[in-house]
C-alpha positions in Angstrom: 0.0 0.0 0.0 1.4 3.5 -1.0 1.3 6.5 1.2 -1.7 7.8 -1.0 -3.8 7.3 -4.0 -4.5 9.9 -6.7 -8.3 10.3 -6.6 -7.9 13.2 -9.7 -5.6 15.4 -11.2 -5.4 17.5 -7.6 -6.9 15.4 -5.3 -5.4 12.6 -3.0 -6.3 10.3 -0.8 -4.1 9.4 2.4 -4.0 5.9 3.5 -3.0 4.6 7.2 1.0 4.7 6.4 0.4 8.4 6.7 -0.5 8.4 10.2 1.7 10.7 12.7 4.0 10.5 15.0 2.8 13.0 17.5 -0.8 11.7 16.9 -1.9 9.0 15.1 -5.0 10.1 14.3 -3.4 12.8 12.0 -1.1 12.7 8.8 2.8 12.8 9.9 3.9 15.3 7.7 6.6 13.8 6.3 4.8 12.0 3.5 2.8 14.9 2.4 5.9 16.8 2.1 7.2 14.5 -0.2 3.4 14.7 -2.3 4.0 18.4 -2.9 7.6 17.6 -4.2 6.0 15.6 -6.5 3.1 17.8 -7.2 5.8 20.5 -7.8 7.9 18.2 -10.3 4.5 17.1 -11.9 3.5 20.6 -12.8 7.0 21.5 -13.7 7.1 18.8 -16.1 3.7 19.8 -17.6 5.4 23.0 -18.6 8.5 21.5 -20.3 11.2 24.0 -19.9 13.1 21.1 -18.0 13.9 22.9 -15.3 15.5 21.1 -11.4 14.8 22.0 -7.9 17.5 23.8 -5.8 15.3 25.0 -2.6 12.2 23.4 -1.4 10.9 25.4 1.8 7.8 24.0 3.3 5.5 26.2 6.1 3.5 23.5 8.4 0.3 25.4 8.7 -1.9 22.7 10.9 -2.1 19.3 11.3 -4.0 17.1 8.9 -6.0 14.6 8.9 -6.3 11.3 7.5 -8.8 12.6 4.7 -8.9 13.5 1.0 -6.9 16.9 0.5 -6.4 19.1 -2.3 -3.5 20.3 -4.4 -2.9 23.7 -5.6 -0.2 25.2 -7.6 0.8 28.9 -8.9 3.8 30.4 -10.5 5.3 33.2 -8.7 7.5 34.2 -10.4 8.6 33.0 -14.0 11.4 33.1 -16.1 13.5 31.7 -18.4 16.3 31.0 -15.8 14.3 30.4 -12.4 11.0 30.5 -11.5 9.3 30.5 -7.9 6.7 28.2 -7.5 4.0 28.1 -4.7 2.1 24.9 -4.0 -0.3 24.6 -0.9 -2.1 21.6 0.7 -5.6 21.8 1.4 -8.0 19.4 3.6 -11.8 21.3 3.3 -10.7 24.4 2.0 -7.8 25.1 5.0 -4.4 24.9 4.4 -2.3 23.3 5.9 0.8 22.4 4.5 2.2 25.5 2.1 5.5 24.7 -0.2 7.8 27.2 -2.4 10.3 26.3 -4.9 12.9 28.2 -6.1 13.4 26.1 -9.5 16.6 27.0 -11.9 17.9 25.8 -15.7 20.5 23.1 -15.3 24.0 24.1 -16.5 27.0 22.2 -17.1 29.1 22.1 -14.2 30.3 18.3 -13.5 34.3 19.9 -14.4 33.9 22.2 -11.2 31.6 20.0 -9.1 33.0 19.7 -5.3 31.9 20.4 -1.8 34.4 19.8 1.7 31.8 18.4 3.3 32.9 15.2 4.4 31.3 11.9 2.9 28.8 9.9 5.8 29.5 6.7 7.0 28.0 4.1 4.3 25.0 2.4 5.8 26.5 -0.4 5.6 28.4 0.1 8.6 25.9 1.3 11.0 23.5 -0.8 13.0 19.9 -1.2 12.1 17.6 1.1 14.4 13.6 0.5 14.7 12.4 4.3 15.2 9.2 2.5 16.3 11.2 1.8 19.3 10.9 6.2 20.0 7.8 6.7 17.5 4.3 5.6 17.2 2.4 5.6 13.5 2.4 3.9 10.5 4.7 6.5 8.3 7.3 5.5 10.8 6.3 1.7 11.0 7.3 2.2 6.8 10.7 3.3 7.5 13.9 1.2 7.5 17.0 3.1 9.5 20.5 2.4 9.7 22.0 4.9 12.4 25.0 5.8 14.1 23.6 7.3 18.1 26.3 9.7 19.3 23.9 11.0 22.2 21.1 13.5 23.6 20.2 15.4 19.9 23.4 14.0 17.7 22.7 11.0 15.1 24.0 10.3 11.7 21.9 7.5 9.9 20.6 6.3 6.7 16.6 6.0 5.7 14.5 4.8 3.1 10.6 4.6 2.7 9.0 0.7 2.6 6.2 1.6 0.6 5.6 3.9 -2.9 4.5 7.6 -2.2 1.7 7.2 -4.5 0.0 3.8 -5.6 0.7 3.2 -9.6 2.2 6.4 -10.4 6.0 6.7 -10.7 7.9 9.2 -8.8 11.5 11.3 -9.2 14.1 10.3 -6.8 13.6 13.7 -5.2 10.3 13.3 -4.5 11.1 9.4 -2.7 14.0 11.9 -0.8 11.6 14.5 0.6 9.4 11.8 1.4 11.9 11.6 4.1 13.1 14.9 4.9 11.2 15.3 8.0 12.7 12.5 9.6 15.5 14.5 10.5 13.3 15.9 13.6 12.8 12.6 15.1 16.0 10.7 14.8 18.6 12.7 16.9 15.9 13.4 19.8 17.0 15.7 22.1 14.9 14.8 24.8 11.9 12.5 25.0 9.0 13.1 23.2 6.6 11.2 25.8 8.2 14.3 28.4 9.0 17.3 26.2 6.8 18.0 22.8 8.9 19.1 20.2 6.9 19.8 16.9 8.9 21.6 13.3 6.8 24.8 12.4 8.6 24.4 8.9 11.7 22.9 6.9 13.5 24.3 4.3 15.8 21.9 2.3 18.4 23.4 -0.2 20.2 21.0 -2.6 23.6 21.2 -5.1 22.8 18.0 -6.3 19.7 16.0 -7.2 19.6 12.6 -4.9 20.0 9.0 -6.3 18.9 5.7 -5.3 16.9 4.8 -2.6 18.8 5.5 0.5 19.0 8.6 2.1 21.8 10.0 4.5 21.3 12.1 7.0 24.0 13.9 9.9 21.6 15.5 12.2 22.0 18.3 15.0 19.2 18.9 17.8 19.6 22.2 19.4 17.2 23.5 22.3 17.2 27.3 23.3 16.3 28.6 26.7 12.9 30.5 25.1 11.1 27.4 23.9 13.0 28.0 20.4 14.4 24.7 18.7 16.5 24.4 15.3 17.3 21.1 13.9 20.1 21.5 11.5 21.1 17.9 8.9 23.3 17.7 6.0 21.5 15.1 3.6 23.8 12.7 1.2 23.1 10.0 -1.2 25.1 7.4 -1.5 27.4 9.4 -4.0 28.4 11.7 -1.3 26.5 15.2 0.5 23.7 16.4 -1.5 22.5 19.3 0.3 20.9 20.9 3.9 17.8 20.4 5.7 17.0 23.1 8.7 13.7 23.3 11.0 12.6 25.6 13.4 11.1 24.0 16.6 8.4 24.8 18.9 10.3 23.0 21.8 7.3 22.5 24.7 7.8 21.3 28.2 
């Protein structure tokens, strides 16, 4: 079973491996962040000009329940270059889940490609981890983990999704990727989420490369300020090497 089915050209349904972490009874967010990528590339595509994602910055607007939602999409700004795209998810007319994209025109640049970010450990070296052993819901009960613990708020690990994001319809690599993003939250925990509530109000991921394959790195830092103020802070890799950033602001909750 996929994470949803397409009931029209906007419209999707959720099934149960959508259900939260933080409640059960609502959508995790993770997965629908991962719909809008694909929503995003889908339109994109539509359009032809071949352009790729560099930023995807999501704004978590209210939870979301296990129900059909809505898709919309609108071109912000356009170009022949970049274009900004804004795509929002609604559930009965309120949204709750709003995306941009900064999309640009690839360019040949393999001769000057580099970063000094240091390569993660391959997952082969790290230990399986169940993250239903911290996590309730079935989005996480759908998640295979390979992580390295170096304690309270520090992990680096690797994830991939068990199921499809969306049932008969074939998805880009970055759209399986951000299908994960928000994992990055919930696998270095800081403190325990059955004492301290720690909830992202958004994630914005930027990307120098496109990710491959169906593994997805993460090295994750879990920072708590003294004003109820959280940041999570994860440089994502493929299996290739560092891809890109992930950052989310926390609403950290006693």
């Amino acid at each position: 079973m996929a994470f949803f089915e397409r009931l029209s050209d906007t419209r999707y349904l959720p099934t149960a491996h959508t259900s939260g972490a933080w409640n059960i009874h609502e959508q995790h967010i993770a997965p629908a962040i991962g719909l809008l990528a694909h929503h995003i590339e889908r339109d994109a595509a539509a359009r032809g000009h071949g352009f790729v994602i560099g930023r995807l910055s999501y704004d978590i607007l209210g939870t979301i329940p296990i129900d059909a939602m809505d898709a919309r999409i609108e071109v912000l700004r356009g170009g022949r270059t970049i274009e900004l795209v804004e795509a929002t998810l609604l559930h009965d007319d309120r949204a709750a889940l709003r995306a941009r994209a900064w999309l640009l025109r690839p360019n040949a640049t393999a001769a000057i490609a580099g970063t000094p970010i240091a390569p993660l450990p391959s997952a082969e070296t790290m230990p399986a981890w169940d993250p239903a052993s911290v996590w309730p819901g079935g989005f996480i009960q759908n998640v295979q983990v390979r992580r390295l613990d170096h304690g309270p708020g520090r992990a680096q690990y690797w994830a991939r999704a068990l199921q499809p994001l969306l049932a008969d319809e074939p998805v880009s690599a970055l759209a399986r990727a951000a299908t994960l993003f928000d994992l990055s939250n919930g696998m270095a925990v800081r403190a325990d989420p059955n004492d301290i509530a720690f909830p992202n109000l958004d994630l914005t991921a930027h990307l120098f490369a496109l990710p491959q394959g169906e593994w997805l790195g993460f090295d994750t830092s879990v920072s708590f300020g003294p004003q109820g103020i959280g940041l999570t802070s994860t440089v994502l890799h493929d299996m290739q090497g560092p891809i890109g950033s992930i950052g989310q602001v926390l609403t950290v909750r006693p």
